[in-house]
C-alpha positions, 0 to 999 in steps of 0.5 A: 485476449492475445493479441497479434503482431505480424512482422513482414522481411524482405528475405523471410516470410510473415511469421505471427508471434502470439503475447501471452501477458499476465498482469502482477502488481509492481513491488513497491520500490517501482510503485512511485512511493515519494514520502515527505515529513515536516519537522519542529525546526521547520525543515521540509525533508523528502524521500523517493525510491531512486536507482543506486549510483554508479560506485555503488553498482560496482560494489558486489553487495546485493543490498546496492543493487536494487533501488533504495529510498534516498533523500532527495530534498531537505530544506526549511520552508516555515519558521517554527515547526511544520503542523501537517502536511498534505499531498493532493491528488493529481489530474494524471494517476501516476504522478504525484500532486502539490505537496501543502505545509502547515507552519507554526508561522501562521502561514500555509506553503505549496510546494511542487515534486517536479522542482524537487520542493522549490516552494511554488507559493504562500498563503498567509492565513487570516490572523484571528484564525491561529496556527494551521493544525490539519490539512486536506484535499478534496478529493484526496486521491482523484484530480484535487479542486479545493482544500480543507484546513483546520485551525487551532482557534477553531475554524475550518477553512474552505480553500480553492486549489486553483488560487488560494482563494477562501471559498468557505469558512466553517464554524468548526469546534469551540476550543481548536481542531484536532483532526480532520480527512475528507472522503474519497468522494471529495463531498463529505469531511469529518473533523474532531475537536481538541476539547469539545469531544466532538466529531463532526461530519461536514457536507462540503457540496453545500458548505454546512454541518450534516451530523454530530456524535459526542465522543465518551469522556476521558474523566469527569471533574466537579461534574465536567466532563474531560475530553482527550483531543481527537489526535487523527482521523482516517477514511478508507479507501472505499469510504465505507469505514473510518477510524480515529483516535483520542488519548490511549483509545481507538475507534473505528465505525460502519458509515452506512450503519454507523455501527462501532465495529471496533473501540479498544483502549491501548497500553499509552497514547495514539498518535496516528491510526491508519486503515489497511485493506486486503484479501484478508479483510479490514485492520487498523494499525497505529502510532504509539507514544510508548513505541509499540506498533499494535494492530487490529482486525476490524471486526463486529464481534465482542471485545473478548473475541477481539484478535490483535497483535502487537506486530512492534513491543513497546519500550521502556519508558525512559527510551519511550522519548526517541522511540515513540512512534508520531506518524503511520499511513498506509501506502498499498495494501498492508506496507506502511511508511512510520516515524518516531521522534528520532528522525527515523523514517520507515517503510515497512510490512505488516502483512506478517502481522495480519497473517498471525492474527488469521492464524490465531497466533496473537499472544507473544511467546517466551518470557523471562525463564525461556531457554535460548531456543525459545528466544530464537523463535521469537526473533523469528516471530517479530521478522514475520510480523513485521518486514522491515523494506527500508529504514532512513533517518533525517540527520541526528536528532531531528524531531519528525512532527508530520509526514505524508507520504504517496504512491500509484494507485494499484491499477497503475502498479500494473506490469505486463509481462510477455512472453512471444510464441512463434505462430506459422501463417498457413502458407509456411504450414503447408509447406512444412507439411509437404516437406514433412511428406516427402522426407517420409516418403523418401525415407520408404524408398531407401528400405532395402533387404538382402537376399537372407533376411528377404528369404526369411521374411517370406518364410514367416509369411507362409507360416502365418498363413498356414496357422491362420488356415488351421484355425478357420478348420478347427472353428467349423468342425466345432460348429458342427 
């Protein structure tokens, strides 16, 4: 609805001004976006969308005049490599929560954006329950009360945000914790296992295991079985799907059916898979050991009809190591934050990528005898595929192992822009309208004719009035 704001002045009279607003959703460099990632050496580094310096604002290049993601914040915190990390959910939407490591060093560290990562606590985990690998808050997005924490022996642990307190220890997987996400209710978590091949859904209102679903074998050996481990896991944001990833092969199920609506094996290993949401519908996009960054529309269809794009082509295997993708997780919409093994961390979009696999456009074109032309074009394929937003690295050769990363809810990524519309109040109408009048009238008053043109003007008149009497003449003789 408009609204109205009036504004009285002692020497002018009130004037109404009508707000035309319309809402658009904030660009991404204005959405709050704060990512952090953990690395094998135990540093803890963080990046936020900051306005350029004043030196750079006075350089011409546009690329400075906009806000870029810098790093603010490097610093150790665990000794060993930093297993997972976690940002909770906070009571106000539009700020970011306590920010959770996981450490090699058997211990777990808070840590708070507003002291740009001052580590504000640690908690020694019990010493029979090994290295932390996994983590998450519950609820992950909403006011965040408790956390969940997996471990490489096995357990799962129940910790209580407002102490740190151990509320509950579940009995978890024979062999480690691969994974685990808890649901955007904050009631259910799944969890997936290093070696037993099991996935497992956990009630965590009552404390307890509500479901199991064996996961199909990687090979069999001497009649055993062998599983890959579970490596991610990944709600989306409705709660209605989830997808996870063992070895080379991703899978993504229907909560309510419990139907598999995708399960599609990759060119090397997952690492991480993430779910993005849009107008166009349901994908998956994932992490690869081998570079390549596929993605995926989730659909219920046969694996022949199956639509994907490989928005990122893989690398050869001798560059694979610095180029391999660890981490994906989608921020809004179809924008990604990714890092490889190099240290590069990257913000970009895929919403190229899915507007191809809409459009058919799946299979990659040109091969080796193309001409030059041909080559172009798919240079300009790969920039629709993917729109590389920003590109940082974290030092020379640091080994990114986890990220996390946050920004504002879509609700909160909301602008208003207005537009005033001047609007008189009736008494300013009216005396509008009056002077309006008077001009008209004022302007009548000022017609004057010479005598010739006056002269003239009546003789047409007599004219007019001498035809018009004809006619009447001629109309009654034809009548009769």
């Amino acid at each position: 609805m408009p609204k109205y704001f009036s504004g009285l002045d002692n020497n002018f009279s009130a004037i109404n001004t009508k707000e035309m607003t319309t809402a658009i959703v904030a660009p991404i460099q204005d959405s709050g976006l704060v990512v952090a990632a953990g690395t094998y050496d135990g540093v803890l580094a963080g990046w936020e969308f900051q306005a350029p310096s004043k030196n750079q604002k006075d350089l011409d290049d546009d690329i400075h005049t906009k806000k870029q993601l810098s790093l603010t914040f490097a610093t150790a915190v665990h000794e060993g490599s930093i297993r997972s990390l976690t940002i909770a959910g906070s009571i106000k939407e539009n700020e970011p929560g306590q920010l959770l490591s996981c450490g090699y060093d058997e211990s777990l560290k808070t840590h708070d954006w507003h002291k740009r990562m001052t580590s504000s606590g640690e908690i020694r985990t019990p010493s029979d329950f090994g290295t932390p690998v996994c983590s998450a808050f519950a609820p992950p997005n909403s006011h965040s009360t408790h956390c969940l924490v997996g471990f490489s022996h096995g357990k799962l642990c129940i910790y209580k945000k407002r102490d740190w307190s151990v509320q509950h220890v579940l009995a978890g997987h024979e062999g480690g914790v691969g994974a685990l996400a808890v649901h955007p209710s904050g009631k259910l978590a799944l969890s997936g296992g290093v070696v037993d091949g099991k996935l497992k859904l956990w009630d965590l209102t009552k404390g307890r295991l509500a479901f199991v679903n064996k996961i199909d074998p990687a090979s069999t050996r001497g009649g055993k079985a062998k599983y890959d481990p579970v490596s991610s896991l990944v709600w989306s944001k409705d709660g209605e799907f989830y997808a996870m990833s063992h070895g080379p092969r991703i899978t993504v199920r229907e909560v309510a059916s419990g139907k598999t609506l995708l399960d599609a094996d990759m060119l090397s290993q997952v690492n991480q898979v993430t779910l993005m949401v849009g107008p166009e519908g349901l994908f998956v996009a994932a992490a690869c050991n081998d570079g390549s960054l596929p993605v995926l529309a989730v659909e219920d269809t046969d694996e022949e009809s199956r639509r994907a794009i490989m928005a990122i082509e893989p690398v050869d295997s001798h560059l694979a190591r610095e180029e391999r993708f660890k981490c994906i997780q989608c921020v809004r919409d179809y924008i990604v934050v990714t890092a490889n093994s190099a240290g590069v961390v990257s913000l970009m979009d895929l919403r190229g990528a899915v507007n191809m696999i809409m459009s058919g456009d799946e299979k990659p074109q040109g091969g080796e005898g193309d001409s030059d032309n041909e080559d172009s074009d798919n240079d300009e394929d790969l920039e629709l595929a993917v729109d590389m937003i920003e590109s940082v690295q974290l030092g020379t050769g640091a080994r990114i192992t986890c990220l996390s990363a946050w920004c504002k809810t879509t609700e909160c990524q909301l602008e208003t822009v207005s537009e005033e519309i001047p609007s008189f109040t009736t008494e300013q109408q009216q005396k509008t309208d009056s002077q309006e009048k008077k001009r008209k009238q004022e302007t009548v008053g000022d017609i004057s004719l010479d005598a010739v043109a006056l002269k003239k003007a009546r003789s047409l008149v007599e004219k007019a009035k001498k035809l018009k009497k004809k006619r009447e003449k001629n109309k009654k003789k034809l009548s009769n």
